[in-house]
C-alpha positions in Angstrom: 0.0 0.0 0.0 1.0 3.6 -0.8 1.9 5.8 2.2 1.7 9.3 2.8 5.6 10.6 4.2 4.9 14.1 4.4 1.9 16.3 4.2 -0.6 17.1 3.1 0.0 20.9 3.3 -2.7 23.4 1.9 -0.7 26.0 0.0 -3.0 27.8 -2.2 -6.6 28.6 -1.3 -8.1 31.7 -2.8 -11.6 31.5 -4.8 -12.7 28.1 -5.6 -9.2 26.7 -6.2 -7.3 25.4 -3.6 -3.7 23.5 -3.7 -2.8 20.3 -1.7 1.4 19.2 -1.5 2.7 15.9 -0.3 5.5 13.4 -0.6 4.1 9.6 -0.7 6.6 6.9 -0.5 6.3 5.4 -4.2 4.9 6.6 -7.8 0.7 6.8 -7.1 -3.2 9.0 -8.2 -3.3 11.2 -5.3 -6.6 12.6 -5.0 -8.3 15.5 -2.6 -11.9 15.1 -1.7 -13.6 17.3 -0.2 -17.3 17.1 1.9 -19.1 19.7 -0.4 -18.0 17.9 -3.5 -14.9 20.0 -4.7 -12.0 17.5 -6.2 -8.6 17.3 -7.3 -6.2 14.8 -8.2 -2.5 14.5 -10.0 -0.1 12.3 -10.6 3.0 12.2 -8.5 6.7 13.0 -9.9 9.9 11.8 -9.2 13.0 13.7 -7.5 16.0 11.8 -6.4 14.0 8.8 -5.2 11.0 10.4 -3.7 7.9 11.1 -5.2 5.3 14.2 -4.5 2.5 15.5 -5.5 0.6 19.3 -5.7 -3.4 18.7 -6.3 -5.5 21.4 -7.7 -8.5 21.2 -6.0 -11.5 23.0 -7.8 -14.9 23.1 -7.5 -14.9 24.7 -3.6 -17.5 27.3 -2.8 -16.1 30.7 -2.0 -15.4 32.2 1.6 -16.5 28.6 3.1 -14.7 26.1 4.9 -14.9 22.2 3.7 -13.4 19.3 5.6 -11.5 17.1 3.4 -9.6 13.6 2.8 -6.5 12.6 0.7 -6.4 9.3 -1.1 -3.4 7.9 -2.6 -4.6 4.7 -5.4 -8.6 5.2 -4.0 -7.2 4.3 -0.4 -7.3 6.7 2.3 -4.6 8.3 4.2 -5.5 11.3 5.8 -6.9 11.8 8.3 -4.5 9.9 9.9 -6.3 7.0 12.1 -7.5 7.9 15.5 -6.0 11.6 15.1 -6.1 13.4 18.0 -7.1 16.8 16.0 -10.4 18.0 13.9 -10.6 17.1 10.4 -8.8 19.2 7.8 -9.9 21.6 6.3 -10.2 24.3 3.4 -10.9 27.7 4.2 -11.2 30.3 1.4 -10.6 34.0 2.5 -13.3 36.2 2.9 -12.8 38.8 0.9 -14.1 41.4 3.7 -11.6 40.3 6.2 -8.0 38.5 6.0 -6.3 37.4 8.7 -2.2 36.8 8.0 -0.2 35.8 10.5 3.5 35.8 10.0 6.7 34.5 11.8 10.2 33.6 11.1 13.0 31.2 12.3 11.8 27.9 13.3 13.8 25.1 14.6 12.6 22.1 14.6 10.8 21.2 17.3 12.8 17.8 19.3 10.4 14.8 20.0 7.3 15.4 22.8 8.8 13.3 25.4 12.3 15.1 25.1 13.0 18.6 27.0 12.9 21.8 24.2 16.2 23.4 25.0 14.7 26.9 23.4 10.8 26.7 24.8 7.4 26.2 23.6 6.4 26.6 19.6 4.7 29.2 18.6 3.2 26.6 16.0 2.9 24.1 18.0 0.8 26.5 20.1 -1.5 27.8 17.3 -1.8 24.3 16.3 -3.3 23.5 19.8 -5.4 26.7 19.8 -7.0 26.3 16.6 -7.8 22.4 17.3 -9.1 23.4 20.4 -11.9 25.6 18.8 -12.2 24.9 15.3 -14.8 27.9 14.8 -12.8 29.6 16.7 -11.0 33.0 14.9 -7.7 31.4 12.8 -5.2 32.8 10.3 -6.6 32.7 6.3 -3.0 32.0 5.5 0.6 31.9 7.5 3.4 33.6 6.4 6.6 31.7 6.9 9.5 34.2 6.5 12.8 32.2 6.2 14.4 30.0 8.0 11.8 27.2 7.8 14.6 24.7 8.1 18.1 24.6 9.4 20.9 23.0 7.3 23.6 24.2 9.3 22.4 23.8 12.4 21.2 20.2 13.1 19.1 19.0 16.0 21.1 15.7 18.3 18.7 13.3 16.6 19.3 14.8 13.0 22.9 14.1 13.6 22.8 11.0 14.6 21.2 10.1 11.2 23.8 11.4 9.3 26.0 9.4 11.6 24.9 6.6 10.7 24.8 7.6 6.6 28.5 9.1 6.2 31.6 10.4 8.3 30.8 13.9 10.0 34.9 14.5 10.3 34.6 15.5 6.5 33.2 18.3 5.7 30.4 19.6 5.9 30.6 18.0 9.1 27.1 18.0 11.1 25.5 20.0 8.4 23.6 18.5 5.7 25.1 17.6 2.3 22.8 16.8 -0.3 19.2 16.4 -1.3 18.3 13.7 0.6 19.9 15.2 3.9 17.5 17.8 3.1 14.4 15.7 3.0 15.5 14.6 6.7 15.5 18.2 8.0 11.4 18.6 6.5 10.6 15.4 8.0 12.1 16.4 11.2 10.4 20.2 11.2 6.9 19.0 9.4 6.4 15.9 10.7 5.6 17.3 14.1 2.1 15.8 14.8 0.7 19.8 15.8 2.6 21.1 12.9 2.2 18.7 10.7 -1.8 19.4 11.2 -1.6 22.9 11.0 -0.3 23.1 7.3 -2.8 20.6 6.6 -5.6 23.2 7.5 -4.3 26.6 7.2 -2.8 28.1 3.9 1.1 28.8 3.7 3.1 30.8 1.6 6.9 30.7 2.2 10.4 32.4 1.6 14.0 31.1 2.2 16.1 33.0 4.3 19.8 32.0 5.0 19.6 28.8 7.5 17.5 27.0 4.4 21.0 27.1 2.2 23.8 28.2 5.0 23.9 31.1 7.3 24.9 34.5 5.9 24.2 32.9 2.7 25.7 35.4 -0.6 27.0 38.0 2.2 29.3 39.3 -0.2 31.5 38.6 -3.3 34.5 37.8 -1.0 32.3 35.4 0.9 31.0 33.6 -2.2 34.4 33.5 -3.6 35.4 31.3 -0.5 32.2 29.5 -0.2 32.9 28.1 -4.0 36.1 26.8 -3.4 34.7 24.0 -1.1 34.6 21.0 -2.1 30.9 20.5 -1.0 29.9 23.8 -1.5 28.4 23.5 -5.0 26.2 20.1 -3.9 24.9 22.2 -1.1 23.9 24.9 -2.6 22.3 22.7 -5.2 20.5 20.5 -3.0 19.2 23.7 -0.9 17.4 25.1 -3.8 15.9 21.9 -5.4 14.7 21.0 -2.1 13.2 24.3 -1.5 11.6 24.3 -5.3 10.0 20.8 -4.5 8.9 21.6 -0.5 8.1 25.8 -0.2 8.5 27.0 -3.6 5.8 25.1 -5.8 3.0 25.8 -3.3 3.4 29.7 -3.5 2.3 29.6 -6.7 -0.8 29.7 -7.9 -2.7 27.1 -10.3 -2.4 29.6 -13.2 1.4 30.4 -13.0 1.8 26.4 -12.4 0.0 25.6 -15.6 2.2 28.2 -17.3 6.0 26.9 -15.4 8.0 25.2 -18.0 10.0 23.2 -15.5 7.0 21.9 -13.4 5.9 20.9 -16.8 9.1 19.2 -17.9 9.3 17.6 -14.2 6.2 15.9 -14.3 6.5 15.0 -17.9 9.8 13.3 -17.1 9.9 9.6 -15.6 12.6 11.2 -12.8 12.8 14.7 -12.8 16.0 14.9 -10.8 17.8 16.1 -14.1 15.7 19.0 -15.0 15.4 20.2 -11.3 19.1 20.4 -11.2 19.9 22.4 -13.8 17.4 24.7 -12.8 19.0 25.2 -9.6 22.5 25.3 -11.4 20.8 28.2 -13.5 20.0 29.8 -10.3 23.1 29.5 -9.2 25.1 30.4 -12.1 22.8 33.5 -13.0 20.6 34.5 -10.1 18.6 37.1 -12.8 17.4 34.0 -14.6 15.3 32.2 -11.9 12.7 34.3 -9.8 11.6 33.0 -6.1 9.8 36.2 -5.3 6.0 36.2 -6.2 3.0 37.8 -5.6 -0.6 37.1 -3.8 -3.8 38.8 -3.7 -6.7 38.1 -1.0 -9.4 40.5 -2.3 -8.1 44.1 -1.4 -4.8 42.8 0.5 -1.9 42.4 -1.7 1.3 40.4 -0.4 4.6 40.4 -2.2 7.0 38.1 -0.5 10.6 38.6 -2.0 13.9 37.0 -2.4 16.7 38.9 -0.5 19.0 36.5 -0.8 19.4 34.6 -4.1 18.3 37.9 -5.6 21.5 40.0 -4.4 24.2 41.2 -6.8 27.3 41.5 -4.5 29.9 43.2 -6.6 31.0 46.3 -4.3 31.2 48.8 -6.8 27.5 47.9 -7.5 26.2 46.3 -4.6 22.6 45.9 -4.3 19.8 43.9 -2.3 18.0 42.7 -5.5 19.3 42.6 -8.5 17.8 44.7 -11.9 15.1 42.6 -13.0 14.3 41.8 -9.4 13.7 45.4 -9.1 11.7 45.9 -11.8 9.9 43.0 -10.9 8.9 44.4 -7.5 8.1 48.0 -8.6 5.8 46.6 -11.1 3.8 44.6 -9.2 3.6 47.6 -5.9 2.6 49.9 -8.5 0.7 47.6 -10.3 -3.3 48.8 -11.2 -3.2 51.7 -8.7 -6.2 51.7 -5.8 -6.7 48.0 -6.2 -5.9 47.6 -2.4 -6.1 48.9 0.7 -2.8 47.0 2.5 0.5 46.3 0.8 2.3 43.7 3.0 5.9 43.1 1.6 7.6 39.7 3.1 10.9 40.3 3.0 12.9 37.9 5.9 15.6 40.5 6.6 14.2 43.9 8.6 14.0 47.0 6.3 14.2 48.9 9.5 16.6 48.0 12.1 18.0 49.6 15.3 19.4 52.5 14.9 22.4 51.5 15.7 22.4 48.1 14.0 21.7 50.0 11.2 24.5 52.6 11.0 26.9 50.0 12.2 26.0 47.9 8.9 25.9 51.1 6.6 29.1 52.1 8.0 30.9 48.7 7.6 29.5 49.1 4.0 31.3 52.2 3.2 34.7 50.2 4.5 34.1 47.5 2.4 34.1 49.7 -0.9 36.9 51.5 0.2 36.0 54.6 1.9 38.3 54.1 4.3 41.2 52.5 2.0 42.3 49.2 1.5 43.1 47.9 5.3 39.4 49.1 6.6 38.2 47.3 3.6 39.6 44.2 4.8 38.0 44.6 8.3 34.9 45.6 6.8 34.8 42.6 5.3 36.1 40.1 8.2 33.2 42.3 10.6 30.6 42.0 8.3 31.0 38.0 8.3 31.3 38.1 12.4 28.4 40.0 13.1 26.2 39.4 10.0 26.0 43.1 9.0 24.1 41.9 5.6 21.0 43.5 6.0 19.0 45.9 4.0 21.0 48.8 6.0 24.4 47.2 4.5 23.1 48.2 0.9 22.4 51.7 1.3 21.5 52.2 -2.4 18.6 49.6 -1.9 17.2 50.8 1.3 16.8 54.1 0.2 15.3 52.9 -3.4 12.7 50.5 -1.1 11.7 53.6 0.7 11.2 55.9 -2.4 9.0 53.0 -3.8 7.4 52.8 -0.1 6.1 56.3 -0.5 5.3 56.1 -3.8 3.1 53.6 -3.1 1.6 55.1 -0.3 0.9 58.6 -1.9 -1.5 60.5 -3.5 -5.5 59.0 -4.9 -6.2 55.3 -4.2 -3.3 55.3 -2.0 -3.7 52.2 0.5 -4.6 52.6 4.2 -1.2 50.3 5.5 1.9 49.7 3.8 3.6 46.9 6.1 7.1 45.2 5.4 7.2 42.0 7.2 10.2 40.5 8.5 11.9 38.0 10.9 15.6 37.1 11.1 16.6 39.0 14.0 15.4 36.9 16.8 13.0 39.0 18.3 10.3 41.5 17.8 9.0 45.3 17.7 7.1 47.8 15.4 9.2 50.5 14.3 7.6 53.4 12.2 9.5 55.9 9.6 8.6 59.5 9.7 10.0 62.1 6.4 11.1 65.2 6.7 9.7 68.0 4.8 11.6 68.8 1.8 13.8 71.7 1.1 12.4 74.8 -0.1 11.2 74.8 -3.1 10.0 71.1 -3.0 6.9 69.1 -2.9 8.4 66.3 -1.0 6.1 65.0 1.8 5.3 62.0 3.8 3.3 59.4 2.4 -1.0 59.4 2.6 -0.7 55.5 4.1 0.4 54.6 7.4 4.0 52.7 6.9 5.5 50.3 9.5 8.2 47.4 9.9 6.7 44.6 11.6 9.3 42.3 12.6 8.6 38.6 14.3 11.3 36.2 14.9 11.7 33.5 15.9 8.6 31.2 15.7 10.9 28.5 17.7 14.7 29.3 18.4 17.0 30.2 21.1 17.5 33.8 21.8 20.8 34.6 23.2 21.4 36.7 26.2 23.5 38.9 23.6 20.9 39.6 21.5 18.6 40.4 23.9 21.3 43.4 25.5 22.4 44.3 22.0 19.1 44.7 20.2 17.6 46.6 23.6 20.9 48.9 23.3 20.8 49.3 19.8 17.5 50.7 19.9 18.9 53.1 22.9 19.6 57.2 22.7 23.4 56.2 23.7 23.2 53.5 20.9 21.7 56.1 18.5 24.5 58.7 19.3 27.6 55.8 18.9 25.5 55.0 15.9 26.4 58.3 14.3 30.0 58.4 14.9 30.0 55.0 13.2 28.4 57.1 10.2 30.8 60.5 10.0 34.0 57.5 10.4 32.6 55.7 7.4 31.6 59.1 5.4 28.8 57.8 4.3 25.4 59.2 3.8 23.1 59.6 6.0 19.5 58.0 5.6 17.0 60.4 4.0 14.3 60.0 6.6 14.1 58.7 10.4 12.1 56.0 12.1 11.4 55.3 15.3 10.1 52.0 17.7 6.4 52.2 18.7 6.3 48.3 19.8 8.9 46.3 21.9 11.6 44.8 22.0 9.5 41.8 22.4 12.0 38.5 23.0 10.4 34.9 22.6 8.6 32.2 20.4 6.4 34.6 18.9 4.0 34.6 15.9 2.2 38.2 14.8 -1.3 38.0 12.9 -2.8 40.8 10.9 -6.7 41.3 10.9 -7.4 43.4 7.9 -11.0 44.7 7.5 -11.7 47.6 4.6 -9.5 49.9 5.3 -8.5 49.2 9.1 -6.0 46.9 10.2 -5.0 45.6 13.6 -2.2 43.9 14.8 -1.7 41.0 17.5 1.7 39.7 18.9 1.1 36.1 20.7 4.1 34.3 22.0 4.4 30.9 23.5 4.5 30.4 27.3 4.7 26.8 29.0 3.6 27.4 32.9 5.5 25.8 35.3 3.8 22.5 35.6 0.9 23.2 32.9 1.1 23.3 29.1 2.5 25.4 26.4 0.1 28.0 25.4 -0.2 30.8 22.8 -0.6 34.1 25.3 -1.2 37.5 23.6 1.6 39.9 24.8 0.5 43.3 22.7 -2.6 44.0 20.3 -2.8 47.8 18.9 -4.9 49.2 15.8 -2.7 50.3 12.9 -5.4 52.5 11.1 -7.7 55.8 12.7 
């Protein structure tokens, strides 16, 4: 009998269309029935041994919720037998209210009867809140922001497994090496009974971050230079993005752009796709303005853009930029894209737009070094500081922050201008609202803040450890004696400074966290929930700040 290894996860559900991933454990007709009568089914396709499939479900009725059943050969698999949790189901957004809730940075949770060395998941928690009340209030989709697994930083029972499959005194050690190392790290983060559950019942869309290839991943040119002259480098680079096509990137996409993908087409079309797959990534790799991951959702007035800031980087200094120019282009198009056709722009992007101030001028000034402001010997401690302290944010490309905010306001200016404009982010291991404020122009201008309400909303990590250092740093970096040692760092790298200020309105907040979105009209509120296990009692999602964004 066919099995199911992994899933199912709803991806897509907008309309009367839904998506369905999963991996089964040999070549089968998966199929997706649903209690009102919507269907799908597909064929599964082959990569490096294992077998998955994504369903189209069609058929569904519009802002209503359907239990459904997967079926590999006519035999069912899911529901799992005697599950603990609610059937699954698929919800279609209401188009007068969307919920998004949005995290970053999730480790994989260890085994239920082992002790988590970093706390509570904020999944694991949502999962539990959700199954608890199943008409109770829930996310219309989640928002995974990077980080979803960890291939170089392996749980005990991860490296054990690889133990047992090769020698961990060669490189890459305890990290994974290929594909099917990779397919261990999704079994291990999605197999989680809660998680695994939730992504069966509430809609994901997903971006990679650095920890889903290696971390500080394209840093710099220097850094990729010495990154490509390992021997494993080029398998693990490889392996991260074929693995991150087949498990996050396929399910962001909608049935229309899949029907219109040439390499989903020549994947399924091909007895083993393996082939295809990895010259794709070897594309990707070779010429990064070839291959988009960034794309683009709409739930009724609510548009989300989630983009690639990592693959998408060009690195050269003397034209050093966050995304590269079709990447760009790609992005102003689709924010400026049929003007007053919604009311909230949310842009994913998994590293903070707006950062301490501090942690910001520390990163633009170690920028300036690293093209030379400063001469050659700076340069070279640019570079060896910006790999210690991961100074490779959007404040380390100063030309690309200050193009994101011109686009920003923009955006947010003048008729049909939206109510919100919101970049999303995670990465930094903990959590805060911080809001940027222009400057009137000089005289003689017309410059002037933008008509919607513009914040950072950062949330990070879903389920990861959160240093003692980062909890000092990140609360002094956001300090008046920070700001002040921030500028010095600015008039010693003689670079610019920004064109307009921001400042925090929410947090620090330090934790498992997850932050959801309720977006009505024009009005949007925001809740923060983090994950608290009571001495003696059990983990729990417990609402730390909730604040309206809009008048």
């Amino acid at each position: 009998m066919t099995e199911l290894r992994l899933g199912p996860l709803l991806r897509y559900a907008d309309g009367d269309t839904a998506t369905v991933w999963l991996e089964t454990s040999r070549p089968c007709a998966a199929e997706v029935r649903c209690a009102d009568g919507a269907r799908g089914d597909a064929r599964t396709f082959q990569i490096a041994g294992h077998h998955y499939a994504l369903v189209t479900v069609t058929g569904l009725t519009p802002g209503t919720a359907t239990a459904y059943e997967v079926l590999l050969d006519d035999a069912p698999v899911w529901p799992l037998p005697d599950s603990p949790f609610p059937p699954s189901t698929i919800r279609t957004p209401d188009a007068e209210c969307v919920r998004v809730a949005f995290g970053s940075c999730r480790w994989a949770a260890p085994p239920a009867h082992e002790e988590d060395p970093v706390g509570p998941d904020a999944l694991d928690t949502l999962a539990a809140r959700i199954a608890a009340d199943p008409a109770a209030e829930r996310p219309d989709v989640l928002l995974l922001l990077g980080d979803q697994v960890y291939a170089d930083e392996t749980s005990e029972a991860t490296r054990r497994w690889l133990a047992a499959r090769r020698d961990l005194a060669e490189p890459p050690g305890d990290q994974v090496a290929d594909y099917e190392e990779y397919t261990r790290l999704y079994y291990e983060s999605w197999l989680d009974p809660e998680v695994r559950w939730l992504l069966s019942t509430v809609p994901s869309c997903m971006i990679f971050d650095d920890h889903d290839v290696i971390d500080d991943w394209n840093t710099s040119a220097a850094w990729l230079s010495d990154m490509r002259a390992l021997p494993w480098w080029q398998e693990r680079l490889l392996s991260g993005l074929m693995s991150y096509w087949v498990h996050q990137h396929l399910g962001n996409l909608a049935p229309a752009e899949l029907a219109d993908d040439p390499l989903y087409a020549a994947v399924r079309a091909a007895p083993d796709g393996t082939d295809a797959l990895r010259a794709h990534a070897a594309r990707a790799d070779r010429d990064p303005d070839s291959v988009r991951w960034s794309y683009r959702r709409d739930f009724g007035r609510v548009r989300v853009l989630m983009v690639d800031t990592r693959a998408a980087r060009v690195l050269d200094e003397d034209r050093r930029s966050m995304l590269d120019p079709g990447e760009e282009r790609w992005l102003r198009a689709q924010v400026l894209d049929d003007p007053g056709a919604y009311d909230h722009l949310l842009i994913g992007t998994s590293l903070p737009w707006l950062l301490p101030h501090l942690v910001h001028d520390a990163e633009a000034w170690d920028a300036a070094l690293c093209r030379g402001e400063r001469g050659a010997r700076w340069a070279r401690i640019g570079e060896d500081l910006r790999r210690r302290a991961d100074l490779e944010h959007w404040a380390a490309f100063p030309e690309s922050f200050e193009s994101l905010a011109d686009l920003i306001v923009e955006a947010g200016s003048g008729e049909g201008a939206p109510a919100t404009v919101l970049v999303l982010s995670g990465d930094v291991h903990h959590a805060y609202i911080a809001e940027p404020s222009w400057p009137a122009g000089p005289a003689g201008t017309t410059r002037k803040a933008p008509d919607a309400r513009v914040l950072q909303l950062t949330c990070s990590p879903v389920h990861n450890a959160i240093p003692l250092s980062i909890r000092l740093g990140f609360r002094f970096g956001w300090s008046g004696t920070g700001r002040a040692l921030g500028r010095w760092f600015g008039r010693h790298g003689r670079g610019a400074r920004p064109s307009f200020d921001w400042r925090r309105t929410g947090g620090p907040w330090f934790g498992n966290h997850l932050m959801t979105l309720t977006l009505r009209g024009r009005s949007a509120r925001l809740r923060l929930d983090r994950a608290r296990e009571p001495r003696g009692g059990t983990a729990r999602l417990e609402t730390v700040a909730e604040s309206e964004l809009t008048s």
